[in-house]
ZATI-305766 format. One line per 5 residues: number of its first residue (from 1); their letters; for each residue x, y, z of C-alpha. Coordinates in Angstrom, 1 decimal, m for minus. Layout:
% ZATI-305766
NUM) a) X:Y:Z  ... .
***
This chain:
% ZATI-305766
1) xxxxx) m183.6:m89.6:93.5  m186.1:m92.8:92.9  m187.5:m94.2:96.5  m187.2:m97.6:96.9  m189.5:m100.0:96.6 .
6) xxxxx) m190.3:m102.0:99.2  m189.9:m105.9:99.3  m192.9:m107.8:98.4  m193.3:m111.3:100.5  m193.3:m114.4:98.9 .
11) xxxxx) m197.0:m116.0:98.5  m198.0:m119.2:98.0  m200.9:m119.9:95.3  m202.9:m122.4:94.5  m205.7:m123.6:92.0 .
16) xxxxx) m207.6:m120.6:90.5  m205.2:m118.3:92.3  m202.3:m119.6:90.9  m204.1:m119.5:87.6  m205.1:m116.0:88.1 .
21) xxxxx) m201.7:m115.1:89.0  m199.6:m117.0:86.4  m201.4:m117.8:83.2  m203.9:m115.0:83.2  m203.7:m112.2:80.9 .
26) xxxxx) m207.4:m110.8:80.1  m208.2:m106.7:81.2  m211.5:m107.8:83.0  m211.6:m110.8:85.7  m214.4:m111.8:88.4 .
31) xxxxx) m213.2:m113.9:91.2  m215.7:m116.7:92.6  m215.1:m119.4:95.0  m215.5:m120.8:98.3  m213.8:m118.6:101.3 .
36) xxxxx) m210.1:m119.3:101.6  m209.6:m120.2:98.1  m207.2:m117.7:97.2  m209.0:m115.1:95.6  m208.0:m112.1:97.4 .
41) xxxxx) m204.3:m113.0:97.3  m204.5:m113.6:94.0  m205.6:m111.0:92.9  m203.7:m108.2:95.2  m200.6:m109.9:94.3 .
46) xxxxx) m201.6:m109.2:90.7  m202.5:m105.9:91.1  m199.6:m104.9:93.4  m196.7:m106.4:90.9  m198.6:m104.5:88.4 .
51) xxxxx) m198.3:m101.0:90.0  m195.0:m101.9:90.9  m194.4:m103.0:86.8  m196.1:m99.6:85.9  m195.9:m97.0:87.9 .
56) xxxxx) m198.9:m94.2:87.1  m201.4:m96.8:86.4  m204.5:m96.9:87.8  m206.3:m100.5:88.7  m210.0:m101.1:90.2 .
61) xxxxx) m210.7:m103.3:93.2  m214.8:m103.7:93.9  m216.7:m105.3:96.3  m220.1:m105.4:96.8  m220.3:m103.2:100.1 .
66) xxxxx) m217.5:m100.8:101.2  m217.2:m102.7:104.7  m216.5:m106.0:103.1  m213.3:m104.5:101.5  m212.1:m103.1:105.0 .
71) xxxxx) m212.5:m106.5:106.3  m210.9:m108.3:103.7  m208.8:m106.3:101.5  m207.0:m103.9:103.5  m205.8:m106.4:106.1 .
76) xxxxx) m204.7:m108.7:103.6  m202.6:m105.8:102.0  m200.9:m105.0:105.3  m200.3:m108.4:107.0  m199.9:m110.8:103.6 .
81) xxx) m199.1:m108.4:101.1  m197.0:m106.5:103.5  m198.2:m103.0:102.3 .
***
């Protein structure tokens, strides 16, 4: 039997999020902007659909320093993502 998957919340994008997110379809994107503009969310939301879309794939998230991606990331996956 096939778990389940979980619900994913509705997120509101906007400018080069919503961008990323909806008309977007290259293999290879950097994300640059002032803080709060969406980037993260964005892109999660991306990346999260697609694992959901293709189960077994694999997908890279990088930062410039490991810590960075614990303060950012990974919160934004549990409470805004809600994974």
């Amino acid at each position: 039997m096939e778990a389940a998957l979980p619900e994913v919340p509705a997120v509101t994008l906007a400018g080069a999020g919503a961008y990323l997110y909806d008309e977007c379809r290259d293999e290879e994107v950097l994300l640059v902007g002032s803080a709060g503009s969406s980037k993260t969310i964005s892109a999660l939301k991306k990346l999260v659909d697609a694992c959901y879309a293709w189960p077994g794939s694999r997908h890279l998230l990088c930062r410039q320093e490991r810590s960075s991606m614990t303060d950012s990331i990974l919160p934004t996956l549990e409470s805004v993502i809600g994974l």
